[in-house]
NUDOSE-245538 format. One record per residue: residue in one letter; z, x negated, y negated of N, C-alpha, C in turn; chain. Coordinates in nm, 2 decimals, decimal comma. Atoms other than C-alpha are relative to their C-alpha. Layout:
residues N
SITE   res      n_w      n_u      n_v     ca_w     ca_u     ca_v      c_w      c_u      c_v   chain
SITE     A        Z        X        Y        Z        X        Y        Z        X        Y       A
...
END
This chain:
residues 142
SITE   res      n_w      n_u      n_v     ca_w     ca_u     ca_v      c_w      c_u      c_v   chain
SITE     X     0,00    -0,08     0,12     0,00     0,00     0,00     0,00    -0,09    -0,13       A
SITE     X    -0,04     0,10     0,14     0,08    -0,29    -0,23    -0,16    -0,07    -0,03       A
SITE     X     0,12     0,03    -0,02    -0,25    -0,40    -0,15    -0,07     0,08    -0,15       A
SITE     X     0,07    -0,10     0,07    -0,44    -0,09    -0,27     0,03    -0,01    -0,13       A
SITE     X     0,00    -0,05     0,14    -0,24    -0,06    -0,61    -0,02    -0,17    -0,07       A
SITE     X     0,02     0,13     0,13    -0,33    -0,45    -0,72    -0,14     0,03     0,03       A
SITE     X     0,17     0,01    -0,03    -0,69    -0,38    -0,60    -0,02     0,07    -0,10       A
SITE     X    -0,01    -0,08     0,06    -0,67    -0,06    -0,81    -0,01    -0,05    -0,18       A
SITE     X    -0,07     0,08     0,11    -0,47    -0,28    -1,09    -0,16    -0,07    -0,07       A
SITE     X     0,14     0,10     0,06    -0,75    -0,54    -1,14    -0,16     0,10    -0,01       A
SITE     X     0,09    -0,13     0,06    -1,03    -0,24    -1,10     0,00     0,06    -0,15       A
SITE     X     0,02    -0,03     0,12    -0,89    -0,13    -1,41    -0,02    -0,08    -0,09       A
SITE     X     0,06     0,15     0,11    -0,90    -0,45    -1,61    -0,09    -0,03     0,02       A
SITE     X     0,14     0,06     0,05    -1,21    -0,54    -1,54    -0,11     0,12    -0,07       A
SITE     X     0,07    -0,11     0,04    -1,35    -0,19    -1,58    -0,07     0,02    -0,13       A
SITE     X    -0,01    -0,03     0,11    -1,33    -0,20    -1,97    -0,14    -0,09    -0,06       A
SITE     X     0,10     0,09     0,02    -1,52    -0,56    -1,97    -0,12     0,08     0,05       A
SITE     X     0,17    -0,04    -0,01    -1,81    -0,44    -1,78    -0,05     0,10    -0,05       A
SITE     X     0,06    -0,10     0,11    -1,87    -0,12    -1,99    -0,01    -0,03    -0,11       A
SITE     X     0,05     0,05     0,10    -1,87    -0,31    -2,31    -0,11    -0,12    -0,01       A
SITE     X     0,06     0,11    -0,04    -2,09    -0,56    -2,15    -0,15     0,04     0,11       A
SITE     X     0,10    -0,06    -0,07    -2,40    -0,38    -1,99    -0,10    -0,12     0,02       A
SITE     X     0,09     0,07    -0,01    -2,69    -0,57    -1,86    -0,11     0,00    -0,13       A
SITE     X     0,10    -0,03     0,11    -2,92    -0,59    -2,18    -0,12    -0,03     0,04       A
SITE     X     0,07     0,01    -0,06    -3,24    -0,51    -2,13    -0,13    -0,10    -0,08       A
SITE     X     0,09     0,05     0,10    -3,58    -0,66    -2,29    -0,11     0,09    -0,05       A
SITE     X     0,11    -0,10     0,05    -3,81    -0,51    -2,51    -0,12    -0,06     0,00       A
SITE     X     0,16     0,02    -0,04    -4,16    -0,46    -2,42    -0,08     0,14    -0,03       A
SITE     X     0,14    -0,13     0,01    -4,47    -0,23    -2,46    -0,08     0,01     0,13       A
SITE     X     0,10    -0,01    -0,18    -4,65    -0,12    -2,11    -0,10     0,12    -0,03       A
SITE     X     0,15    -0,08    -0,01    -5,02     0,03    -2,10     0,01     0,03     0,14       A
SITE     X     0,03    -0,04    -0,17    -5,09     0,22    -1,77    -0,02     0,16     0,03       A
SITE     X    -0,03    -0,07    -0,07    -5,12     0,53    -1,59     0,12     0,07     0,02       A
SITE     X    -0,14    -0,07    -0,02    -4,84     0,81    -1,54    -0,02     0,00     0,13       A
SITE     X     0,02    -0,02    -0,21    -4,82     0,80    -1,12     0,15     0,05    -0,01       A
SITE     X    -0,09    -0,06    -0,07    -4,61     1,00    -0,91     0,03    -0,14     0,12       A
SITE     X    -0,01     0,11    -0,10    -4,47     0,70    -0,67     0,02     0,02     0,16       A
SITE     X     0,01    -0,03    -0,18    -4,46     0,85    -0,32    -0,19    -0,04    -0,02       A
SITE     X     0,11     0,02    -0,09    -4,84     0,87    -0,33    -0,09    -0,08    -0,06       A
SITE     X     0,03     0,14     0,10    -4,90     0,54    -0,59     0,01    -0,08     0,11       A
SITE     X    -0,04     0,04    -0,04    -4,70     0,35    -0,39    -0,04    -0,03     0,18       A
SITE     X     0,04     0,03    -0,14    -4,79     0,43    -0,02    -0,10    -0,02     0,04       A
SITE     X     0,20     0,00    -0,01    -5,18     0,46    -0,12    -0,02     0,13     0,07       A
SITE     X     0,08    -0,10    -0,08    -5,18     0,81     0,06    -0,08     0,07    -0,10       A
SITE     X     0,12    -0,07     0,07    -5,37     0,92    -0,24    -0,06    -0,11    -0,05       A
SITE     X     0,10     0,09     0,06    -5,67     0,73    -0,33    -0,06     0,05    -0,11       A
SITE     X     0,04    -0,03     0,14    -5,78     0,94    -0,62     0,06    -0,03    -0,08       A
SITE     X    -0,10     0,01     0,11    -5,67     0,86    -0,96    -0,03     0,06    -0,11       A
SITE     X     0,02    -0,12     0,09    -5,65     1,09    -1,27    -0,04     0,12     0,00       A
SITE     X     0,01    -0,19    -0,02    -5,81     1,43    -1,27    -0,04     0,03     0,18       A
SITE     X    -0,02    -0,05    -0,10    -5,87     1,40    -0,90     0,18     0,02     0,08       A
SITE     X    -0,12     0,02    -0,03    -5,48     1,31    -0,89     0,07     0,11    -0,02       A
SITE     X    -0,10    -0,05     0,11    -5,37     1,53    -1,14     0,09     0,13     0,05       A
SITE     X    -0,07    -0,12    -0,09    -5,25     1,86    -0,96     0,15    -0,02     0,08       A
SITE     X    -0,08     0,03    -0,10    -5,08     1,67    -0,70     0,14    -0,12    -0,07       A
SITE     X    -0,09     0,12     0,06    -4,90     1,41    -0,93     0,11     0,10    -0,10       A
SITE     X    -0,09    -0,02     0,09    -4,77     1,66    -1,13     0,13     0,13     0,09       A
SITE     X    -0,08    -0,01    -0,10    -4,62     1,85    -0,86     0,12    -0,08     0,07       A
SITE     X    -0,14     0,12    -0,06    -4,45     1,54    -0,70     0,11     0,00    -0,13       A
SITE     X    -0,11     0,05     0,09    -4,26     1,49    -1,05     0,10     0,11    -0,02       A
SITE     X    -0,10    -0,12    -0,02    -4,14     1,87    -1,06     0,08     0,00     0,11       A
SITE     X    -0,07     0,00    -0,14    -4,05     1,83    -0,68     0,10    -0,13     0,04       A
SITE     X    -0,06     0,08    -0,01    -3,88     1,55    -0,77     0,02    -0,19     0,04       A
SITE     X     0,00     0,15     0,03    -4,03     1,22    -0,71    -0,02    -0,11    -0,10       A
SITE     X    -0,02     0,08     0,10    -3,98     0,95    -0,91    -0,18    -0,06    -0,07       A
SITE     X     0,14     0,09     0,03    -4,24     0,82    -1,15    -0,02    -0,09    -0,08       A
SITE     X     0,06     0,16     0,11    -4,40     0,50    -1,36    -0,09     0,01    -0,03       A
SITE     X     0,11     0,03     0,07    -4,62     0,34    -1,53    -0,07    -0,10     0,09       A
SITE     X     0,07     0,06    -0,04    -4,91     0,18    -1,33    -0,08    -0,07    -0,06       A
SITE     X     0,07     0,08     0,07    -5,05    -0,09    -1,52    -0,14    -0,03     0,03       A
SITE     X     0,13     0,04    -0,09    -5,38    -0,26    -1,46     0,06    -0,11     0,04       A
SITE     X    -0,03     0,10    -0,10    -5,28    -0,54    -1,30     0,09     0,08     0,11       A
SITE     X    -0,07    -0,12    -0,09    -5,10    -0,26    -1,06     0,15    -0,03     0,01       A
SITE     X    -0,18    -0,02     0,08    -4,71    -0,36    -1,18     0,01     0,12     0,00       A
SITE     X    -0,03    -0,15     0,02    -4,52    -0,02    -1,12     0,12    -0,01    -0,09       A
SITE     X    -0,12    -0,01     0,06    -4,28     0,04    -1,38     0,12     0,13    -0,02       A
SITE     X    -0,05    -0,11    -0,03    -4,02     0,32    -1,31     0,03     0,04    -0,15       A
SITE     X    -0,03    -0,07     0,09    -3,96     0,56    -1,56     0,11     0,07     0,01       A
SITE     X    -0,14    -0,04     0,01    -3,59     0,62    -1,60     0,02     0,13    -0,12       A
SITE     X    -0,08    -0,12     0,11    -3,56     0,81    -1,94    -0,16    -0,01    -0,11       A
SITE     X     0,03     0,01     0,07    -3,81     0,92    -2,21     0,01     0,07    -0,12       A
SITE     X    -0,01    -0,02     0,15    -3,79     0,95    -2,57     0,11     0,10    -0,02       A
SITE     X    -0,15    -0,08     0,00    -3,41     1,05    -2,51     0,00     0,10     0,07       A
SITE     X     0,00    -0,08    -0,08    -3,49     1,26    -2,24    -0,03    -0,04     0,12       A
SITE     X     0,00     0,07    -0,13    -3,36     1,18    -1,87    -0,12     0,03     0,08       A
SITE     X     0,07    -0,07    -0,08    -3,64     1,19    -1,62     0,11     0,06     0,16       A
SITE     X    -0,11    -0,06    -0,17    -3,49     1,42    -1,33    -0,11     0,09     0,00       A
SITE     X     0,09    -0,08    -0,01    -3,69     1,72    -1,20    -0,04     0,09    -0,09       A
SITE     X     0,08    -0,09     0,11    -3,93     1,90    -1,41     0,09    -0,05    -0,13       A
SITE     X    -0,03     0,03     0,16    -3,85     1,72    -1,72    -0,13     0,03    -0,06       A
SITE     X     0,11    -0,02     0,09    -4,10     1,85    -1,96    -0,12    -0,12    -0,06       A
SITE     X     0,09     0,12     0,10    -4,22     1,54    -2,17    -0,07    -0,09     0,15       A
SITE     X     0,09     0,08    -0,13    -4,32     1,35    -1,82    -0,10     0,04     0,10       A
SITE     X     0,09    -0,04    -0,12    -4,48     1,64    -1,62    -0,11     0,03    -0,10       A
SITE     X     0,12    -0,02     0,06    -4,70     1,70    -1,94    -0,09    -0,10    -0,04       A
SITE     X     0,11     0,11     0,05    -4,85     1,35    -1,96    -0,02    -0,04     0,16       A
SITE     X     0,07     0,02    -0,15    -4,90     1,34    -1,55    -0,13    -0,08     0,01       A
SITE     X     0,11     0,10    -0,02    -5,19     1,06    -1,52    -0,09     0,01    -0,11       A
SITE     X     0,08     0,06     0,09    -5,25     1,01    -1,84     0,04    -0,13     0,03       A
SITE     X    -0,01     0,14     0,01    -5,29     0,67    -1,97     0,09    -0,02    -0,13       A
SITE     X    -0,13     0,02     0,07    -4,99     0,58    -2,17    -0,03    -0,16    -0,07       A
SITE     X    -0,04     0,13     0,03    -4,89     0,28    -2,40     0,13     0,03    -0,05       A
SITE     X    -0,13    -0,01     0,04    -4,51     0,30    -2,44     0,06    -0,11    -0,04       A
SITE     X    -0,08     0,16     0,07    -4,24     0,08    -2,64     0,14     0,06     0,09       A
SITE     X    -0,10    -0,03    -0,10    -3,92     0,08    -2,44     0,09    -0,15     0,03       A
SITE     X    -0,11     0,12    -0,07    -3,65    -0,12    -2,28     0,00    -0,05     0,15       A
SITE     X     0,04     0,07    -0,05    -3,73    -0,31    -1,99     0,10    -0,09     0,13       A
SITE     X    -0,14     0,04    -0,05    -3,44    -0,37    -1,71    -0,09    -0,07     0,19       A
SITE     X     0,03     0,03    -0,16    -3,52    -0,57    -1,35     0,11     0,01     0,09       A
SITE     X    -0,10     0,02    -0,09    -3,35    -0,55    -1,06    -0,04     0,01     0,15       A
SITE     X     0,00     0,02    -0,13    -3,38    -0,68    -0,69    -0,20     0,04    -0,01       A
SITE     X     0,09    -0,03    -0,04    -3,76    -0,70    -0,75    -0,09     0,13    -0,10       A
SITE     X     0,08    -0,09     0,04    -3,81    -0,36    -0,91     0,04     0,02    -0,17       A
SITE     X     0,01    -0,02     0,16    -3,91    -0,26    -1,29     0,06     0,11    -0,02       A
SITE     X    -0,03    -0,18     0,09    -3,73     0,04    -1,49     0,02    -0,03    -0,13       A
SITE     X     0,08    -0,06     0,14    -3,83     0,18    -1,77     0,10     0,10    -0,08       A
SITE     X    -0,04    -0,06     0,09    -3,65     0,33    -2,06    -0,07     0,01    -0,16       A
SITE     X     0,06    -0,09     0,05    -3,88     0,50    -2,26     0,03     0,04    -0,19       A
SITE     X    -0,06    -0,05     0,14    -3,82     0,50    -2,64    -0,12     0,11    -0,07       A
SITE     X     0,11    -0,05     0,06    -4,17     0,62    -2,76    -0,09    -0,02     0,06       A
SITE     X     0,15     0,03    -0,02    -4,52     0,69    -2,67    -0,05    -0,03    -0,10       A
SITE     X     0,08     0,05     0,15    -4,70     0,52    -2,90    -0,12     0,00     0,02       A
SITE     X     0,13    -0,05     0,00    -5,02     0,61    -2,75    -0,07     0,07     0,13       A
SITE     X     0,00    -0,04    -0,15    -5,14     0,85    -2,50    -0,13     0,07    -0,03       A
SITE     X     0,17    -0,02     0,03    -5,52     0,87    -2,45    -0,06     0,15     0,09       A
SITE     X     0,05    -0,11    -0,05    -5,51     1,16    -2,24    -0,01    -0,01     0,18       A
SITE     X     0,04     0,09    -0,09    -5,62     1,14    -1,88    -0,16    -0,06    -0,01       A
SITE     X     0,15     0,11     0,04    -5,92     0,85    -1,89    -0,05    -0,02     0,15       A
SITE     X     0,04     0,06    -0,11    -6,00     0,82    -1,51     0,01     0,12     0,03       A
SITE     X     0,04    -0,14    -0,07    -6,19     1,08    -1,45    -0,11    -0,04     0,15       A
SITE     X     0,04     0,02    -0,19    -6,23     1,03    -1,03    -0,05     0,13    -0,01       A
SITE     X     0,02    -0,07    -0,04    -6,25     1,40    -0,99    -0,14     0,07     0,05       A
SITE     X     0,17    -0,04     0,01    -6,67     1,46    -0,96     0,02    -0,11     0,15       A
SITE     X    -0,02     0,12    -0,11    -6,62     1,13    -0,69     0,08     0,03     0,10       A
SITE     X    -0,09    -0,04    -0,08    -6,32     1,22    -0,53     0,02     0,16     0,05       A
SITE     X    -0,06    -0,13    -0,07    -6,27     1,62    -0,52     0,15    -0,01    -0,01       A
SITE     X    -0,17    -0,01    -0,02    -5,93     1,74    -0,55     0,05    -0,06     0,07       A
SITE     X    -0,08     0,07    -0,15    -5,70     1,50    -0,35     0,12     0,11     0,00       A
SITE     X     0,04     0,00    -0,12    -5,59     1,63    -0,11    -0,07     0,14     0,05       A
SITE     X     0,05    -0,11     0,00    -5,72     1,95    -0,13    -0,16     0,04     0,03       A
SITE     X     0,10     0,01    -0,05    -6,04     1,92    -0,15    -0,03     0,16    -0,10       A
SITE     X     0,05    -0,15     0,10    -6,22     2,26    -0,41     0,06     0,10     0,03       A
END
C-alpha cells in the first residue's frame, strides 16, 4: 500500500511539469489531397478525387480518420481544423473531402507518423483530380 501512495505521490508532482511542458510542435504549410485513410493507406481504392469522392466522404462521417496526401505521397493526419476537432461528421473536413488543400498548421511527429493541426486553409482549389470519366465511381461502379 505504501507502495501505491508514493507511486501516486510522485504522479502528482510530475503531472503539473508535463502539462506546462507539451511537446511543441513545428510550423509548416502542406499541399495535398483530403484522403480518407483506410482506403489511402491500404490502396483498396485506386481512384482519386471525383471518382473517390462519395466514398471518401462517407469514411470521414463513419468515422475514419483523415489527411493530407501530398505529392510526394507523405500522409499527414488531420487532428483538428481551424479550431474544430476532427471526430465523426465534422462539417469543415467532410465538406473539403478530396479536395486539394494547402493548409498552415502545427506539425507534431510521432513513432514514424505525421499529425496535423490545422489552423487555416489557406487555399482550397476544389477537387482537381478529376479520375471519375477513367475510373467510374469507385467502388461502385454508375
Amino acid at each position: 500500500m505504501r507502495r501505491i501512495l508514493i507511486a501516486a505521490a510522485l504522479l502528482a508532482l510530475a503531472w503539473p511539469a508535463a502539462a506546462q511542458n507539451p511537446a511543441a510542435g513545428k510550423r509548416v504549410q502542406v499541399s495535398g489531397e483530403i484522403v480518407d485513410t483506410w482506403c489511402a493507406v491500404t490502396g483498396i481504392m485506386f481512384g482519386l478525387g471525383t471518382a473517390h469522392h462519395q466514398c471518401a466522404v462517407w469514411c470521414a462521417v463513419g468515422g475514419i480518420p483523415v489527411a493530407i496526401r501530398d505529392k510526394d505521397g507523405q500522409f499527414y493526419m488531420v487532428l483538428r481544423i481551424e479550431n474544430e476537432d476532427v471526430s465523426v461528421a465534422a462539417p469543415k473536413i467532410v465538406k473539403i473531402q478530396t479536395h486539394e488543400v494547402t493548409v498552415d498548421g502545427e506539425l507534431f511527429e510521432r513513432d514514424g507518423v505525421k499529425y496535423l493541426l490545422v489552423d487555416k486553409v489557406a487555399d482550397d482549389k476544389g477537387i482537381v483530380n478529376l479520375t471519375h470519366d477513367e475510373h467510374g465511381v469507385v467502388p461502385f461502379g454508375e
